[in-house]
C-alpha positions in Angstrom: 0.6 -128.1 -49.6 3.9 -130.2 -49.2 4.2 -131.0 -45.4 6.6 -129.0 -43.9 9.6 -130.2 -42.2 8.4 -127.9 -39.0 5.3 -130.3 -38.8 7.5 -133.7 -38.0 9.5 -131.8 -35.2 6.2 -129.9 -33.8 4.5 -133.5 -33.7 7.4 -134.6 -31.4 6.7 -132.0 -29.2 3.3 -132.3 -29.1 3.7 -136.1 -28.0 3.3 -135.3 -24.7 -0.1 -133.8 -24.7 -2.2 -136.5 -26.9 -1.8 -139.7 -24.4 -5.5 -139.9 -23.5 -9.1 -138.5 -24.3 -10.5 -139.4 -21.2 -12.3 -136.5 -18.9 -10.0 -134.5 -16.6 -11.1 -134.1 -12.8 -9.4 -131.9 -9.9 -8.7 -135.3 -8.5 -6.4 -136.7 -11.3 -4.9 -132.9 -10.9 -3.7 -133.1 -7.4 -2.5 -136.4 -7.6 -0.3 -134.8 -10.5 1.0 -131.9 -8.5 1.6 -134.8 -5.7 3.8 -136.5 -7.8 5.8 -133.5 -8.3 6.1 -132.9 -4.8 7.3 -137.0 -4.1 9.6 -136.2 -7.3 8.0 -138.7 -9.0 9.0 -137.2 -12.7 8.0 -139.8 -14.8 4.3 -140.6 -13.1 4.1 -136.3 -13.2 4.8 -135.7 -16.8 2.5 -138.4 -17.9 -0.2 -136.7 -15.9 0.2 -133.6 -16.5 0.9 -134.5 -20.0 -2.5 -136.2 -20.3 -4.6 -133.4 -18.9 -2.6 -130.7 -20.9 -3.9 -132.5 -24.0 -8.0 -132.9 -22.8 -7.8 -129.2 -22.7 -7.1 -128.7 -18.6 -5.6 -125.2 -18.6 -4.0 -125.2 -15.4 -2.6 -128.9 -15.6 -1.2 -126.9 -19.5 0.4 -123.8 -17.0 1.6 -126.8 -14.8 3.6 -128.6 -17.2 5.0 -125.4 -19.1 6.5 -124.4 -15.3 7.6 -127.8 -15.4 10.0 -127.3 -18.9 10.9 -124.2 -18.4 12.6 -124.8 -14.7 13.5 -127.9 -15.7 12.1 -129.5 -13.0 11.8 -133.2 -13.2 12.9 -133.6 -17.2 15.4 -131.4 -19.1 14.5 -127.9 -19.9 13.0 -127.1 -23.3 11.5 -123.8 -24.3 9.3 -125.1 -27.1 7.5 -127.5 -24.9 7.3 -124.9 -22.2 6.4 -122.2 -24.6 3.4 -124.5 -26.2 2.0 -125.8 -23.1 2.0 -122.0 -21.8 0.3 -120.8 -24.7 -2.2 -123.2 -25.0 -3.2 -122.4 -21.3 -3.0 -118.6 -21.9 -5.2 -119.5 -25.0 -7.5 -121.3 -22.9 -8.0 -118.5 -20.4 -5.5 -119.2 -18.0 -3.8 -115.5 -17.6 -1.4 -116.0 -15.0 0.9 -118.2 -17.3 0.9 -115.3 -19.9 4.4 -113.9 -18.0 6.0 -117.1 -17.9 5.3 -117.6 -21.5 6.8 -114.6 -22.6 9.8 -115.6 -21.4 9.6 -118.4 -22.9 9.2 -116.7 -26.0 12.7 -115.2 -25.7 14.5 -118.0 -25.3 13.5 -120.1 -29.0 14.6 -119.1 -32.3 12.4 -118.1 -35.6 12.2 -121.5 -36.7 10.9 -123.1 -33.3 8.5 -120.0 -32.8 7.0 -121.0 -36.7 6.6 -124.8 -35.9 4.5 -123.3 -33.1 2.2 -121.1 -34.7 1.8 -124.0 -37.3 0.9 -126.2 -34.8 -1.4 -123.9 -32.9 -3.6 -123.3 -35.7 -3.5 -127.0 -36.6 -5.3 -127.4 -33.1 -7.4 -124.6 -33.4 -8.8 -126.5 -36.2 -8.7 -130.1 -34.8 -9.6 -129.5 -31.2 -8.2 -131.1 -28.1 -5.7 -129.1 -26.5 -8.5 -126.3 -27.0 -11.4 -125.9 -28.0 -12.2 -126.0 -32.3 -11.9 -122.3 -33.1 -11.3 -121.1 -36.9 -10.8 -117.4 -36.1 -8.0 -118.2 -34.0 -6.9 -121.0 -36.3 -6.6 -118.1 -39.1 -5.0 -116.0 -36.4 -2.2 -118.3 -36.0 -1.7 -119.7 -39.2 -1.7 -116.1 -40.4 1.4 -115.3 -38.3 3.0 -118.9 -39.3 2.8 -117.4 -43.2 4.0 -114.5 -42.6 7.2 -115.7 -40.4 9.7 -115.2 -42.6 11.7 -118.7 -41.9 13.1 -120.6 -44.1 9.4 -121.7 -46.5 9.3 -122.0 -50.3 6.8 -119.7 -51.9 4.7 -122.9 -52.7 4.5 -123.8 -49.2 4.0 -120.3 -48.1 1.6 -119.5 -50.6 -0.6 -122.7 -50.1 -0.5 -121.8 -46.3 -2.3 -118.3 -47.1 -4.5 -119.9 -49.3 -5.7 -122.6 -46.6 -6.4 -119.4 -44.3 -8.6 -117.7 -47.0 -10.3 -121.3 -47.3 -11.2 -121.5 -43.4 -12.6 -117.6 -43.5 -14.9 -118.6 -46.8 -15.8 -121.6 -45.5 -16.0 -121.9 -42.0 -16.5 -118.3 -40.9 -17.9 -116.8 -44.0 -16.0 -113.9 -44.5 -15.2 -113.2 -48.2 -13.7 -110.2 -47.4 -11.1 -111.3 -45.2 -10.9 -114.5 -47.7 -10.3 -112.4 -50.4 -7.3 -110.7 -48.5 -5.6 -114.0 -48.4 -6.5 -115.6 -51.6 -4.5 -112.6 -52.2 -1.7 -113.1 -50.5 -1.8 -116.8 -52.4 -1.5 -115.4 -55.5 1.0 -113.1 -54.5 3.2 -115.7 -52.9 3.2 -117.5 -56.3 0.0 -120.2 -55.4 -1.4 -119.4 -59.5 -5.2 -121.4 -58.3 -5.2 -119.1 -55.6 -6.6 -116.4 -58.5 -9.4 -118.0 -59.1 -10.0 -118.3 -55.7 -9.8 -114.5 -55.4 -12.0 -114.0 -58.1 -14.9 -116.0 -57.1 -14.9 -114.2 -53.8 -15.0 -111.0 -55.8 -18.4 -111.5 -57.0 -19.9 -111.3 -53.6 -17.9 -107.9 -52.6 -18.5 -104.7 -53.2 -16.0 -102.4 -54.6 -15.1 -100.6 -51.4 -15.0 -104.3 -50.0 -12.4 -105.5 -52.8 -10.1 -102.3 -52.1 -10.2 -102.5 -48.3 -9.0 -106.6 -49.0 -6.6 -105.6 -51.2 -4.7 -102.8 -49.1 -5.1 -105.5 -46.4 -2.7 -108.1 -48.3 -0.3 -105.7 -49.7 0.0 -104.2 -45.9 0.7 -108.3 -44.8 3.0 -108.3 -47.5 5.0 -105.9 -46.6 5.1 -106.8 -43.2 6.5 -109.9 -44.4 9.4 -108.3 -46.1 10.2 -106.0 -43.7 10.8 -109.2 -41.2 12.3 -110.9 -44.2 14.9 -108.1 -44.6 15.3 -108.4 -40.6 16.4 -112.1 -40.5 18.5 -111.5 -43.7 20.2 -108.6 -41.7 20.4 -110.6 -38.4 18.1 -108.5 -36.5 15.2 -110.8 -35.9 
């Protein structure tokens, strides 16, 4: 798949969350939060920065308070929005509020560089932990976001999701569902693809997949129509 322009602003705003793989502690924590008490921004955002990226889920809710009151650095939604969701994702509930409204505040195009980048971590690890369900889960919702994406891009995108649920979490049903949506999005080896998976399903299988990917389709049209219209 050609890299999408979403990935080189997404990889800005992930900058701050890949300074360090060493192990997080409480202590490196407080000293964080201390800094932001002193109003030491700089020493603050590095910390929490660094933890947010080893995975520390509270040190992730820490800095997305941070960019969304704009406490210490400028406020930015994205960043606030990521680090929020990547500590709601690691099972830190109490920033799922905060997050939300968050979520109101970025356009279509910011939310999709998100949802790429989330499933990019899901697969690579870090952040969170390596998880190809929720990979699929957001790299699902990042093909079907119906920003600007050329069919090719889109259609490769849906075919790397059916590759992850053959490969990595072996379900050929739900693979088949987005070779599918490959093929329907224009990616022509994506057919082959669908067919191979067909000789492990059953009938009922191969029409459950199929009403699957034409109800993602339309899904995707309906929100296509929406941004057309100016209603997303």
């Amino acid at each position: 798949m050609k890299k999408s322009r979403l990935s080189t602003s997404i990889s800005i705003l992930l900058l701050g969350l890949s300074l360090s793989i060493s192990s997080p502690s409480s202590a490196d924590l407080n000293s964080a939060k201390h800094a932001i008490t002193k109003g030491n921004g700089e020493l603050a955002m590095m910390e929490m920065s660094r933890l947010a990226g080893e995975g520390n889920s509270e040190a992730q809710y820490e800095l997305g308070k941070l960019y969304a009151e704009g406490r210490l650095t400028d406020p930015d939604p994205s960043r606030a929005m990521l680090a929020l969701t990547l500590a709601v994702e690691n099972g830190y509930h109490h920033a799922e509020q905060l997050r939300k409204e968050q979520q109101k505040k970025i356009n279509l195009i910011q939310l999709a560089a998100l949802q790429e980048q989330l499933g990019i971590l899901f697969q690579d690890g870090g952040a969170v932990a390596i998880d190809p369900a929720r990979a699929t889960d957001w790299l699902g919702k990042r093909t079907l976001n119906p920003v600007p994406f050329t069919n090719e891009e889109r259609g490769e995108m849906a075919r790397k999701i059916g590759k992850i649920f053959e490969e990595k979490i072996f379900s050929f049903t739900a693979a088949h569902t987005w070779y599918t949506l490959a093929e329907a999005f224009g990616t022509e080896r994506a057919a082959k693809d669908r067919k191979r998976m067909e000789l492990f399903l059953q009938d009922q299988s191969i029409s459950q997949s199929r009403n699957d990917a034409i109800s993602k389709y339309k899904s995707y049209l309906k929100s296509r129509k929406k941004m057309v219209d100016g209603k997303l």
